[in-house]
DRENDO-1510 file (C-alpha; in Angstrom, 1 decimal, always signed):
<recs>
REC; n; res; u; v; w
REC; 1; UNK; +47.1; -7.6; +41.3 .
REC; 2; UNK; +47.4; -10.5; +38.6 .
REC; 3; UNK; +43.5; -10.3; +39.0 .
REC; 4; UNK; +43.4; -7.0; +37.0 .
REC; 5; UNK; +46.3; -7.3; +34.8 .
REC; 6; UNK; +45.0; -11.1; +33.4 .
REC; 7; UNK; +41.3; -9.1; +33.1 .
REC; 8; UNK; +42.7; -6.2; +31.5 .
REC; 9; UNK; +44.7; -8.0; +28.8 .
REC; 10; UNK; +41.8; -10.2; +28.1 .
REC; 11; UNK; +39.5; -7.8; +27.7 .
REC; 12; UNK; +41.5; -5.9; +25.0 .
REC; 13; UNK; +42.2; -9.4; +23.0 .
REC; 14; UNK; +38.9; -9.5; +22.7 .
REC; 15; UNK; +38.1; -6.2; +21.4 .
REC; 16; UNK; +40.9; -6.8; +19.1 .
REC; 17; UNK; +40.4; -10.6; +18.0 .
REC; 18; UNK; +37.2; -11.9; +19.2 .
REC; 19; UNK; +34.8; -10.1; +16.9 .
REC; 20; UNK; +36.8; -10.6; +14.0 .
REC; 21; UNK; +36.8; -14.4; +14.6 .
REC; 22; UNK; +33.4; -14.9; +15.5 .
REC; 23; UNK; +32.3; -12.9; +12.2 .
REC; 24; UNK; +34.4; -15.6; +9.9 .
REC; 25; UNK; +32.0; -17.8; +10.9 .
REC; 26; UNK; +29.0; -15.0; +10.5 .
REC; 27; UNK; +30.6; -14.2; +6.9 .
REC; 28; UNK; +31.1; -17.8; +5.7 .
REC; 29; UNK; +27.6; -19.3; +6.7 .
REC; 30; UNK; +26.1; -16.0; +5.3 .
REC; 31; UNK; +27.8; -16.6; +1.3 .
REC; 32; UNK; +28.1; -20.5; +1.6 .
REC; 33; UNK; +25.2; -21.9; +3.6 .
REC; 34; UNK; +22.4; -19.5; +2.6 .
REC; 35; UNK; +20.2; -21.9; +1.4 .
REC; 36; UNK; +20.3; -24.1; +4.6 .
REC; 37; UNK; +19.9; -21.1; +7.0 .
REC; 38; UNK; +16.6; -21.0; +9.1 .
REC; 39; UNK; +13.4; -18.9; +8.4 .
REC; 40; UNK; +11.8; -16.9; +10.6 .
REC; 41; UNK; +9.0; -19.5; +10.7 .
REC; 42; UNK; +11.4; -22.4; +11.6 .
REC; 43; UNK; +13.0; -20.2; +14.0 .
REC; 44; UNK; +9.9; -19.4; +15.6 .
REC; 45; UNK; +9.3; -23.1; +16.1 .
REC; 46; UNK; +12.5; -23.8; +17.5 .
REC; 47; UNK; +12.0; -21.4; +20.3 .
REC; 48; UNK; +14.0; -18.7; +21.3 .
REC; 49; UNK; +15.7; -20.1; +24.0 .
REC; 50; UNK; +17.7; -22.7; +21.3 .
REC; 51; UNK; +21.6; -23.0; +21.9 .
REC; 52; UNK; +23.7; -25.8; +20.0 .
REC; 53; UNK; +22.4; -28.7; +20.2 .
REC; 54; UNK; +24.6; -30.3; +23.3 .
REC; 55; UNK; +27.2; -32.9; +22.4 .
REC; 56; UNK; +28.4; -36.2; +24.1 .
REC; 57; UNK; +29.9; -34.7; +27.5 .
REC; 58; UNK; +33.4; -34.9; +27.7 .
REC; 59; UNK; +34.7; -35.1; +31.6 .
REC; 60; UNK; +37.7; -35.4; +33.3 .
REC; 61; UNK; +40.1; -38.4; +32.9 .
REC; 62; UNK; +41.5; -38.7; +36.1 .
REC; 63; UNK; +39.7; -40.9; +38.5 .
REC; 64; UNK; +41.5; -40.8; +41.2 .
REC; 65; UNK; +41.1; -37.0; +42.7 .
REC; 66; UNK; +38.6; -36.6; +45.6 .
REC; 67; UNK; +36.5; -33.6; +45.9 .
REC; 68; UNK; +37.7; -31.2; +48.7 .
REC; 69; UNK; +35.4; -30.4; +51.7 .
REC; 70; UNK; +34.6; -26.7; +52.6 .
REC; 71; UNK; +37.6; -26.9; +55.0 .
REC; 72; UNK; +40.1; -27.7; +52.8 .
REC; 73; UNK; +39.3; -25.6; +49.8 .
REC; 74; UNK; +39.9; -22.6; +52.6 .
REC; 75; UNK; +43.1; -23.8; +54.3 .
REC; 76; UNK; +45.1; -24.7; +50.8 .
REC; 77; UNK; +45.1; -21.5; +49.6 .
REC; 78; UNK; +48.3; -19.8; +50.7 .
REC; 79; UNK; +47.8; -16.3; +51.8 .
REC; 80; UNK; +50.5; -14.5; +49.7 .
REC; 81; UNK; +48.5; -15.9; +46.2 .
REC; 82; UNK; +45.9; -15.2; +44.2 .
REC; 83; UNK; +43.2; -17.4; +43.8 .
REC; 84; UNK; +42.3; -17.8; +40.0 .
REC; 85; UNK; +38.8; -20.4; +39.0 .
REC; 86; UNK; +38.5; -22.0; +36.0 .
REC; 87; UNK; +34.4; -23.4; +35.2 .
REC; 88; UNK; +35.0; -25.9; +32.8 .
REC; 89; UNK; +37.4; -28.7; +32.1 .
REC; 90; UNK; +37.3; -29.1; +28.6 .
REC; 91; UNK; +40.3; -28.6; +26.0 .
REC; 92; UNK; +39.9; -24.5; +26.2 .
REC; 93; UNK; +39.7; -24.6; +30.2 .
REC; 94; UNK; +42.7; -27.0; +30.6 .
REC; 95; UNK; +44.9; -24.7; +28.1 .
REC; 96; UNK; +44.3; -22.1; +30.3 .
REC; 97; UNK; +45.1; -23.3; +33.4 .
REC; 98; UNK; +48.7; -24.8; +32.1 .
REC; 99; UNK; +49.9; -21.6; +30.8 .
REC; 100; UNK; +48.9; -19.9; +33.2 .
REC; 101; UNK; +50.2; -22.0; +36.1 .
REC; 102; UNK; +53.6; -22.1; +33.7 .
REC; 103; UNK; +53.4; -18.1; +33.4 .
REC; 104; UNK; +53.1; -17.3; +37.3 .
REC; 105; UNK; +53.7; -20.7; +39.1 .
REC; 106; UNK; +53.4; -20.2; +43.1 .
REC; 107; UNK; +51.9; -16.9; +42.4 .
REC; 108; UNK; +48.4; -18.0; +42.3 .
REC; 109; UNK; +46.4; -21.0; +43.3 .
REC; 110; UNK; +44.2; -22.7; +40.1 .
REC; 111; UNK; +41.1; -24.5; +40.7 .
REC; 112; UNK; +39.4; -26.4; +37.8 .
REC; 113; UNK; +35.8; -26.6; +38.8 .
REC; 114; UNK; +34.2; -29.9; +36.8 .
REC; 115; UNK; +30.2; -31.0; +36.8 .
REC; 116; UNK; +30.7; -33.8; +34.7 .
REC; 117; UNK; +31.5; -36.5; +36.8 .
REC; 118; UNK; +30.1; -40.2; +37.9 .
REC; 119; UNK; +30.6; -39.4; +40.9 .
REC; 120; UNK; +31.2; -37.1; +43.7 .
REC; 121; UNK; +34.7; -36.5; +43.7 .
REC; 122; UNK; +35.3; -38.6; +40.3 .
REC; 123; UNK; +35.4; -37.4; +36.6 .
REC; 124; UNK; +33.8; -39.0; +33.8 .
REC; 125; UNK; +36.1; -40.3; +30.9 .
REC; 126; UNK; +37.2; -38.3; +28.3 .
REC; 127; UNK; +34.6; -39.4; +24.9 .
REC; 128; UNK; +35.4; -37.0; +22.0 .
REC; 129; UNK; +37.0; -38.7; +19.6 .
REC; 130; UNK; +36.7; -36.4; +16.8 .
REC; 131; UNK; +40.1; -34.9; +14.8 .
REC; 132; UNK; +41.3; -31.4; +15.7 .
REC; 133; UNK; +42.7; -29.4; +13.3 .
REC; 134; UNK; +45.3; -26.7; +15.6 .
REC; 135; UNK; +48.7; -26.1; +14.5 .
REC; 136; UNK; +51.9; -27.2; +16.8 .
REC; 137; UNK; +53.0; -23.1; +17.1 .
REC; 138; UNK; +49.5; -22.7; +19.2 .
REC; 139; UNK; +51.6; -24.8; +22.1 .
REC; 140; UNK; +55.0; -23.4; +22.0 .
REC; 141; UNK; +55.0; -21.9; +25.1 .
REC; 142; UNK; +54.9; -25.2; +27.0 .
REC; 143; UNK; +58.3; -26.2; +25.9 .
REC; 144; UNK; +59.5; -29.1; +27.9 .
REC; 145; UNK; +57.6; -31.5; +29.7 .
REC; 146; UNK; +54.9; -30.9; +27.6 .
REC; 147; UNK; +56.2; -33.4; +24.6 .
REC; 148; UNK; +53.5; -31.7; +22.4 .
REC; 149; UNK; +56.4; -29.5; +20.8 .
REC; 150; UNK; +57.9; -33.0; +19.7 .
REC; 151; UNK; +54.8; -34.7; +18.4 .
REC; 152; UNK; +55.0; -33.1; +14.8 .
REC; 153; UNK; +57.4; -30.5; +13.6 .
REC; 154; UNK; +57.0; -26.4; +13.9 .
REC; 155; UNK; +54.6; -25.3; +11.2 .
REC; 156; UNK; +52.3; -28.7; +11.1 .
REC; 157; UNK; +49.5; -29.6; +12.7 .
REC; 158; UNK; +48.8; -32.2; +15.7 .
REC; 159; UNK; +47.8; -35.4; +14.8 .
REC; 160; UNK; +45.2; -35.7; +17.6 .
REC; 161; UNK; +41.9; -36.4; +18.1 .
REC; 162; UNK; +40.1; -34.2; +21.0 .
REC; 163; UNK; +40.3; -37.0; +23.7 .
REC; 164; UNK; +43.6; -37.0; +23.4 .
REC; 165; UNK; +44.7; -33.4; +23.5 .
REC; 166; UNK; +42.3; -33.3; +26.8 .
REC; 167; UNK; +44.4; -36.1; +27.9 .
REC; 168; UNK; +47.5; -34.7; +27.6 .
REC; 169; UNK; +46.8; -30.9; +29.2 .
REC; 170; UNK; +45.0; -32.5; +32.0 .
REC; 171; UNK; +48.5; -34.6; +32.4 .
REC; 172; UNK; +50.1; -31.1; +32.2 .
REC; 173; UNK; +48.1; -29.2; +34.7 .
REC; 174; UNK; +48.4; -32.0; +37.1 .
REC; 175; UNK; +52.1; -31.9; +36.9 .
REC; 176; UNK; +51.7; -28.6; +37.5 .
REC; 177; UNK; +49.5; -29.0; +40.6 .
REC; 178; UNK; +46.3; -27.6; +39.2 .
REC; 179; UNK; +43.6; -28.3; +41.7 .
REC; 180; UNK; +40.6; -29.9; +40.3 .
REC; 181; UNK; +37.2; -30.4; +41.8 .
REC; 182; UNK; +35.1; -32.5; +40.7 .
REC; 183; UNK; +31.4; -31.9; +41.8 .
REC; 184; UNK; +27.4; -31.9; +41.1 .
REC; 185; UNK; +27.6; -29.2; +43.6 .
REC; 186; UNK; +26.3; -25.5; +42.5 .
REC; 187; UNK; +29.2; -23.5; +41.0 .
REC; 188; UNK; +28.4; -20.7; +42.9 .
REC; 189; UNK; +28.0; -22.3; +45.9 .
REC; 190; UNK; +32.1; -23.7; +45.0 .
REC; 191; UNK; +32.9; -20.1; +44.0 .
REC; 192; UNK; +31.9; -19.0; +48.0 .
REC; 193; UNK; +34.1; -21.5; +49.7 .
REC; 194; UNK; +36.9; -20.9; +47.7 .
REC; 195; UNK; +36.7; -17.0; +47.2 .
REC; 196; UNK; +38.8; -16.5; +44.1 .
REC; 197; UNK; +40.2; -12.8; +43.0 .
REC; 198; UNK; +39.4; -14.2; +39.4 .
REC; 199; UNK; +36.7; -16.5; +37.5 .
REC; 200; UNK; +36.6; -17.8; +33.8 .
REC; 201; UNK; +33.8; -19.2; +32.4 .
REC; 202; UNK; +34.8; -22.1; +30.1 .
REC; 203; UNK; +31.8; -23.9; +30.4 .
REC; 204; UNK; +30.8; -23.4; +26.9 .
REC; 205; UNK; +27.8; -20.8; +27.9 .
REC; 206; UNK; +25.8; -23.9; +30.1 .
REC; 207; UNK; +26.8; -21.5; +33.1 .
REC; 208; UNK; +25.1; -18.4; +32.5 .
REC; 209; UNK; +21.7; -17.0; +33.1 .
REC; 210; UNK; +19.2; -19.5; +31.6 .
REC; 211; UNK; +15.6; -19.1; +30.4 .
REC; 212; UNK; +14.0; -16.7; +28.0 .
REC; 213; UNK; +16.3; -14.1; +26.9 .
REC; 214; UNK; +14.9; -10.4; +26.7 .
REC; 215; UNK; +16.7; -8.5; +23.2 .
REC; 216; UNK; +17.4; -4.7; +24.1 .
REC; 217; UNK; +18.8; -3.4; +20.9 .
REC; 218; UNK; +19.7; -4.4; +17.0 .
REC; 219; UNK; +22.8; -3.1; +15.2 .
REC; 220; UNK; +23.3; -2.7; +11.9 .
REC; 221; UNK; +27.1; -3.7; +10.9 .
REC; 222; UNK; +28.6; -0.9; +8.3 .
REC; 223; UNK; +28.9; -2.8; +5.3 .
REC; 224; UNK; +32.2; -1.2; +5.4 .
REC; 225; UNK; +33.5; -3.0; +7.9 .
REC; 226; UNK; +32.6; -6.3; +5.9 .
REC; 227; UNK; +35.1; -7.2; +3.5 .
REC; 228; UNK; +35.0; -9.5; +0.5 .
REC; 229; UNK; +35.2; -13.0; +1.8 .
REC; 230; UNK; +37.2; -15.4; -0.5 .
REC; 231; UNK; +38.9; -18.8; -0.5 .
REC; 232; UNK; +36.9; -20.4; +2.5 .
REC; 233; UNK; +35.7; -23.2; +0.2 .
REC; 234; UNK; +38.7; -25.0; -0.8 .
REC; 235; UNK; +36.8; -28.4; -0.1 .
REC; 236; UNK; +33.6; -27.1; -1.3 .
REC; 237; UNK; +34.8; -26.4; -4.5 .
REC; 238; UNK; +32.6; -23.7; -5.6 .
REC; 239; UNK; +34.3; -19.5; -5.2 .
REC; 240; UNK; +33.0; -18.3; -2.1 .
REC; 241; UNK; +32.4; -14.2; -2.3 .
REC; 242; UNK; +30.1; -12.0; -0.1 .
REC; 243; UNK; +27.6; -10.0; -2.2 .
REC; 244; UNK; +27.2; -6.0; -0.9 .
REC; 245; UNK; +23.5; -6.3; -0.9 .
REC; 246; UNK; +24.1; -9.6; +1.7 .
REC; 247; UNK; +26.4; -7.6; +3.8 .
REC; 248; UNK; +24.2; -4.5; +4.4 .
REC; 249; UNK; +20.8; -6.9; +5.7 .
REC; 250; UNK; +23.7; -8.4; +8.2 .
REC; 251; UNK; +23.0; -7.0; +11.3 .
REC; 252; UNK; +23.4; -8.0; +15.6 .
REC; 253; UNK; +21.1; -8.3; +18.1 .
REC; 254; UNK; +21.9; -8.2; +21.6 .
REC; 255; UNK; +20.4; -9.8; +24.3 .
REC; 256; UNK; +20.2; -8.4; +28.0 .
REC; 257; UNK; +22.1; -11.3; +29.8 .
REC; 258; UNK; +25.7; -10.2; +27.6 .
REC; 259; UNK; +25.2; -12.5; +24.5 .
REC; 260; UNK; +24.8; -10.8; +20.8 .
REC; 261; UNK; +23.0; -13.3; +17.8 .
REC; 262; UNK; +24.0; -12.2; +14.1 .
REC; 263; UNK; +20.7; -11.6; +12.1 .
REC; 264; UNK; +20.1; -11.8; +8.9 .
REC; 265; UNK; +16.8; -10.0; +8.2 .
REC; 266; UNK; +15.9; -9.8; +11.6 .
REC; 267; UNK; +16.0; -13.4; +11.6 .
REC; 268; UNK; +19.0; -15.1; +13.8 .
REC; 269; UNK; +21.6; -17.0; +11.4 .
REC; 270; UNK; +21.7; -20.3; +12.2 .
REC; 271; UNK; +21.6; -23.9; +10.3 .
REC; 272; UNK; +21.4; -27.6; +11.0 .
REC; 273; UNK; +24.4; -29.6; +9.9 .
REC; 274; UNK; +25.3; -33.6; +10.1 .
REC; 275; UNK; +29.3; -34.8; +10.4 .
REC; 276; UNK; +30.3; -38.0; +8.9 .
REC; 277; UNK; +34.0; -38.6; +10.2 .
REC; 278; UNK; +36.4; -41.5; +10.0 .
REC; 279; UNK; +36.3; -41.8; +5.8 .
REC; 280; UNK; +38.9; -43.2; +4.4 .
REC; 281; UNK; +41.9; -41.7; +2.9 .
REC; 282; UNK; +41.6; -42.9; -0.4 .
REC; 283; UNK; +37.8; -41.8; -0.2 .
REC; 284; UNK; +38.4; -37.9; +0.2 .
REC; 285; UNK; +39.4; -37.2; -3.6 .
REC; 286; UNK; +36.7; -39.2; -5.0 .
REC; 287; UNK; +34.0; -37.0; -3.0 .
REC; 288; UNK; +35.8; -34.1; -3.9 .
REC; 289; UNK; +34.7; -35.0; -7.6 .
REC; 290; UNK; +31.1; -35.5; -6.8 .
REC; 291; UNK; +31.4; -32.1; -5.1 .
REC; 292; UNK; +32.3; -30.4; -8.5 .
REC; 293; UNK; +29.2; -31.6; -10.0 .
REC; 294; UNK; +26.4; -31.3; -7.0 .
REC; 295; UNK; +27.5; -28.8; -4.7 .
REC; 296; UNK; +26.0; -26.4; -6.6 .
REC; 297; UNK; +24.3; -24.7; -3.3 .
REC; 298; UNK; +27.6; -25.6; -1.1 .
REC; 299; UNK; +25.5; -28.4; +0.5 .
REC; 300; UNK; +28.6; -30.7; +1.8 .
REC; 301; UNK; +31.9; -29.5; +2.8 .
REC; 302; UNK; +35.1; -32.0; +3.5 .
REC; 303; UNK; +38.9; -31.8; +4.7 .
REC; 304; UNK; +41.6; -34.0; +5.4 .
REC; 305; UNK; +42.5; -34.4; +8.9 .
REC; 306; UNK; +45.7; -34.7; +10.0 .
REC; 307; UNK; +45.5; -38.1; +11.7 .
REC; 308; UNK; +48.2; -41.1; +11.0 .
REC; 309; UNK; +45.4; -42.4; +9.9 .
REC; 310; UNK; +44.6; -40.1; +6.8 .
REC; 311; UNK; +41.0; -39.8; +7.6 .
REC; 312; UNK; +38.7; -37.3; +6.1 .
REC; 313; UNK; +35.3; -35.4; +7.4 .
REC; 314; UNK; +32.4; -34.3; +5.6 .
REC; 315; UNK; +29.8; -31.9; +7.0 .
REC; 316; UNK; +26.4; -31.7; +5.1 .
REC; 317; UNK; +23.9; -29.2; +5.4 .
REC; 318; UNK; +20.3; -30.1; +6.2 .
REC; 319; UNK; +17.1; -29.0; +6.7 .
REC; 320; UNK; +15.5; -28.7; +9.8 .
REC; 321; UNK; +12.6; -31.5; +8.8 .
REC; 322; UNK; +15.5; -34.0; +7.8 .
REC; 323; UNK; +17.6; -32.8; +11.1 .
REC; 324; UNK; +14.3; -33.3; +13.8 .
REC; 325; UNK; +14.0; -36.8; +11.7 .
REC; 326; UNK; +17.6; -38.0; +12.6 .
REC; 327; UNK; +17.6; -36.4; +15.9 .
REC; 328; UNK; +14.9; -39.0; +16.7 .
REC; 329; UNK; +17.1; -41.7; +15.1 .
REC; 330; UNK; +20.9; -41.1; +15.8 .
REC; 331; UNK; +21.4; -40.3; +20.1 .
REC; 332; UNK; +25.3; -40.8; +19.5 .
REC; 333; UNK; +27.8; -41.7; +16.8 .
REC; 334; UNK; +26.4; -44.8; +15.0 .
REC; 335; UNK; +28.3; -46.2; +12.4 .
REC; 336; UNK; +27.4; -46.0; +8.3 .
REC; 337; UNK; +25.7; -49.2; +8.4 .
REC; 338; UNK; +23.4; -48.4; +11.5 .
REC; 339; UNK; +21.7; -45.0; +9.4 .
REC; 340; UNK; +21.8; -46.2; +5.4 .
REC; 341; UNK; +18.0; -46.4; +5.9 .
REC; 342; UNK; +18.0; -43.3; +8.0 .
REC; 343; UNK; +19.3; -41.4; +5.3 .
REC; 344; UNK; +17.6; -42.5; +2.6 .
REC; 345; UNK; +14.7; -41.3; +4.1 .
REC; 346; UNK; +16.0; -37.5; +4.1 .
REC; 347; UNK; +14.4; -35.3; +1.3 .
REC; 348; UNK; +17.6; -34.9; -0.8 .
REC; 349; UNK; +18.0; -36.7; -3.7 .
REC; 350; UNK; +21.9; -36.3; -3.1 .
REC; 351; UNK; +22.2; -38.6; -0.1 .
REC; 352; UNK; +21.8; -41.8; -2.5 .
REC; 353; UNK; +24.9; -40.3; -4.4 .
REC; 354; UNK; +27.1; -39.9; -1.1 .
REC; 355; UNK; +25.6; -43.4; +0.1 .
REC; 356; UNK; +26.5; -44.8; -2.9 .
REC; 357; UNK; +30.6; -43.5; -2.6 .
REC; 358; UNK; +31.0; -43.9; +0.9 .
REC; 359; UNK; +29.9; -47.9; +0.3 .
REC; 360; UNK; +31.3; -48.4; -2.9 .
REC; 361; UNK; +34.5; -47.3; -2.5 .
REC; 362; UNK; +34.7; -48.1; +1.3 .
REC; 363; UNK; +34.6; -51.9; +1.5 .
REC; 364; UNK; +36.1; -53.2; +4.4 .
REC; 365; UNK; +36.8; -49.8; +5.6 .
REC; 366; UNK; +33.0; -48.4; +6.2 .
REC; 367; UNK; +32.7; -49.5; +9.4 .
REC; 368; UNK; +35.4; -46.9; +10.4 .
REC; 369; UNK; +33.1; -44.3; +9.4 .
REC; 370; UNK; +30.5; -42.3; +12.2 .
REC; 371; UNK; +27.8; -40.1; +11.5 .
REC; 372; UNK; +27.1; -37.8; +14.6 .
REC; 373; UNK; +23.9; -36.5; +15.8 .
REC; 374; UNK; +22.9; -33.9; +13.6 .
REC; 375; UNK; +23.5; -30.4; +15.8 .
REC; 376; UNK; +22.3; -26.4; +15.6 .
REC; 377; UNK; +25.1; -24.0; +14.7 .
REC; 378; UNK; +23.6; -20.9; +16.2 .
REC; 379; UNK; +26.3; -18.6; +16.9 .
REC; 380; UNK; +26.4; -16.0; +19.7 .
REC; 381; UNK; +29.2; -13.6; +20.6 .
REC; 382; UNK; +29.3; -12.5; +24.2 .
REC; 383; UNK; +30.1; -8.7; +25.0 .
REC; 384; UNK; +28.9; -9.4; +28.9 .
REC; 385; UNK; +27.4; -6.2; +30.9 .
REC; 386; UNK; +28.6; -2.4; +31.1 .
REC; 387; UNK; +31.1; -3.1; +33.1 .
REC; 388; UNK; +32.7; -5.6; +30.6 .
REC; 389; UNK; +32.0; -9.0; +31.9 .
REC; 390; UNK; +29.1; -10.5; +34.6 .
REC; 391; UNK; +30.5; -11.1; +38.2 .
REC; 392; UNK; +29.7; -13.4; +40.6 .
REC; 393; UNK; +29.4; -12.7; +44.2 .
REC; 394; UNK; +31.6; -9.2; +43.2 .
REC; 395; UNK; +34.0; -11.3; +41.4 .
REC; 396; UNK; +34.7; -10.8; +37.2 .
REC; 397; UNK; +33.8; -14.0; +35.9 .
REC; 398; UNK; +35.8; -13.9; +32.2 .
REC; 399; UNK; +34.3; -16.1; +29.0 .
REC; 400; UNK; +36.5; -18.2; +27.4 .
REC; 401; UNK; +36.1; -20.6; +24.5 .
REC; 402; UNK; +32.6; -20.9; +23.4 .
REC; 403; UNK; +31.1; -19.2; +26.3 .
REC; 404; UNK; +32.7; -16.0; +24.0 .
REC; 405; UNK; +31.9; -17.5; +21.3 .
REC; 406; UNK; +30.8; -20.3; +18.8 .
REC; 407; UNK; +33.2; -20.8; +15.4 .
REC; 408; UNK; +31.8; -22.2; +12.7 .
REC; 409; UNK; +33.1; -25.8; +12.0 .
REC; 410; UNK; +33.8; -25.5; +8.4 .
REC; 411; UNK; +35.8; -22.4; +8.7 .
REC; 412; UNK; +37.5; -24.0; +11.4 .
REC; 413; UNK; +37.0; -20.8; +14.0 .
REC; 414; UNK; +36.1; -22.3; +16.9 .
REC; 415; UNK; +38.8; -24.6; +19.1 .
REC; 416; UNK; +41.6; -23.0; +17.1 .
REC; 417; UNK; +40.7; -19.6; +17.3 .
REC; 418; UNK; +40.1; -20.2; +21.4 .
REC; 419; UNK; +43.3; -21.9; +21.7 .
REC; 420; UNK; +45.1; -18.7; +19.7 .
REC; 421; UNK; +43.5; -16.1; +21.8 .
REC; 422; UNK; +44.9; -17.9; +24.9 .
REC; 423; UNK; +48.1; -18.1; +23.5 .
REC; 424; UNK; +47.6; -14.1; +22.5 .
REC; 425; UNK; +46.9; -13.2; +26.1 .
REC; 426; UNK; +50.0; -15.6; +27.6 .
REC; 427; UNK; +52.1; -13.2; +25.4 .
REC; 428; UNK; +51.1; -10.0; +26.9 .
REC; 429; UNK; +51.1; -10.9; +29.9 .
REC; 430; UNK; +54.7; -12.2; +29.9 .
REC; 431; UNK; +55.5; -8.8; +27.9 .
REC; 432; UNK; +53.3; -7.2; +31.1 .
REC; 433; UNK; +55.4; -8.8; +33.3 .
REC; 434; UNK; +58.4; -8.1; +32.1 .
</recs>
């Protein structure tokens, strides 16, 4: 069955891959971001049962595709295919379902199961308009009609924002007669009508088990195993190296519903951060040099994005009294002008510096500039239960994207790193299949 072959594969890219690229994040935050990482006392406060702080939904384009009644959903699905679900329609769950709808066409049918809608039946706009930062090769295998291969040359990068690489695969997997539901209707309940041999979960973890989470064993990572981490902070400016004495107190705890947190001193690694994007070309070297001479604890990070536009980002650390404070004052992306009180107000001297650039040398062009809501990196890697991965209703359900596992934004581990293990698992399956 494709079922078992697709589960297989998967399963052995993730051994292979997916703990190596969730601990680039692990490694990085635990060298660069050390003074910005919670205590067990703010931990503590924050409660257990805190994920990443949740960021502006991102639905489904299309508005024109009606949900399918009970009825249909069983009569569509030919007799002779496989029926494969994918739970989530962001950038990671649309990927998916175009290659593999290119890889084995009439050979299964695809659902894309959506909860973010207006309506019944009707998806919600795509809203993300931040840059992404994936290379051209990650796509190759569309070939024609994708037009991504002719958007920028081999060996570049895509000069995209998220909205519209959603737009474009959800263009793709509509050409290629991806189903797509669009419901407030319980997944499982979606899952029984339609009965699939095969389930992945790219929901970004919302889908499994909620509540308090039980931890059933820590795990000491070898120090062995860690190697010397260098070059992460090109933008940062300062030598990034992890010390032996940081790698041996690294350890993972893991959780009885499948998910594993990183611990540092018993103490889950996680930080606040804030993202100011849309900062004007000319703008990036100048905070560059202000970098040299205040980010002596690694306290802002930025890159260039690859937009037309020339655009850089910055992402600041924060503490978690100054990130509660702008949580109560920023609900979406507000523009410079809309937080200069807000943060002044924060307890680092620093932010008057920044202020000062960003409105100095950003006349005219300021107003371009959005500061997000402050979010939680806490990063989790799932390893599922002892027979792999969770099931639902007898079925495997597989975790893509950041339902395996959350990158860290400066290292730039996350959307990457999901789109590359898709692309990874394409190419054994077509080397599978001959």
């Amino acid at each position: 069955m494709l079922a078992n072959q697709v589960l297989t594969d998967w399963l052995a890219i993730h051994q292979a891959v997916g703990l190596n690229s969730a601990m680039q994040g692990w490694l990085y935050a635990l060298s660069v971001g050390r003074n910005y990482l919670l205590s067990a006392e703010e931990w503590a406060v924050l409660g257990s049962n805190s994920r990443q702080t949740p960021v502006v939904p991102a639905g489904l384009q299309n508005t024109a595709i009606s949900t399918k009644t009970r009825l249909e959903l069983r009569q569509q699905l030919p007799r002779n295919s496989e029926r494969f679900v994918i739970v989530g329609g962001g950038p990671v769950g649309l990927m998916l379902a175009v290659a593999l709808k290119k890889l084995f066409g009439s050979r299964i049918v695809l659902h894309v199961l959506e909860n973010r809608v207006n309506s019944e039946g009707q998806g919600t706009a795509f809203t993300r308009s931040w840059p992404i930062n994936i290379p051209v090769s990650e796509f190759m295998f569309f070939n024609h009609p994708s037009g991504i291969n002719s958007v920028a040359p081999l060996g570049e990068y895509l000069p995209w924002t998220l909205r519209e690489l959603e737009s474009h695969l959800l263009s793709l997997a509509q050409i290629l007669d991806c189903q797509f539901v669009y419901s407030n209707e319980k997944t499982e309940n979606l899952l029984l009508q339609l009965q699939p041999d095969l389930v992945f979960d790219a929901t970004g973890g919302r889908w499994r088990a909620k509540g308090q989470m039980k931890k059933e064993c820590e795990v000491v990572l070898c120090s062995s195993d860690l190697e010397t981490v260098q070059g992460y902070c090109a933008f940062g400016v300062n030598p990034v190296a992890i010390a032996p004495r940081d790698a041996r107190n690294l350890a993972v705890s893991v959780y009885d519903n499948g998910d594993c947190r990183p611990t540092l001193n018993g103490v889950p690694l996680s930080s606040w951060m804030l993202k100011i994007r849309g900062i004007p070309r000319h703008l990036g070297p100048v905070l560059i040099e202000k970098i040299r001479t205040i980010n002596h604890d690694n306290w802002i990070y930025v890159w260039p994005t690859h937009l037309s536009s020339g655009e850089w980002i910055a992402f600041f650390g924060l503490r978690q009294d100054d990130a509660w404070l702008l949580q109560n004052e920023i609900k979406g992306p507000l523009s410079l002008d809309q937080v200069w009180d807000n943060l002044s107000k924060l307890s680092d001297p620093r932010w008057k510096i920044i202020v000062d650039v960003l409105a100095s040398g950003a006349v005219g062009h300021h107003s371009e500039c959005r500061v997000d809501p402050p979010f939680l990196w806490a990063p989790h890697l799932y390893i599922g239960d002892g027979s792999g991965w969770s099931h639902q209703q007898g079925v495997p359900v597989i975790p893509v994207g950041d339902s395996l596992f959350h990158g860290h934004p400066q290292v730039g581990n996350g959307l990457g790193s999901h789109l590359n293990m898709i692309n990874l698992l394409i190419q054994q399956l077509q080397r599978s299949n001959g």
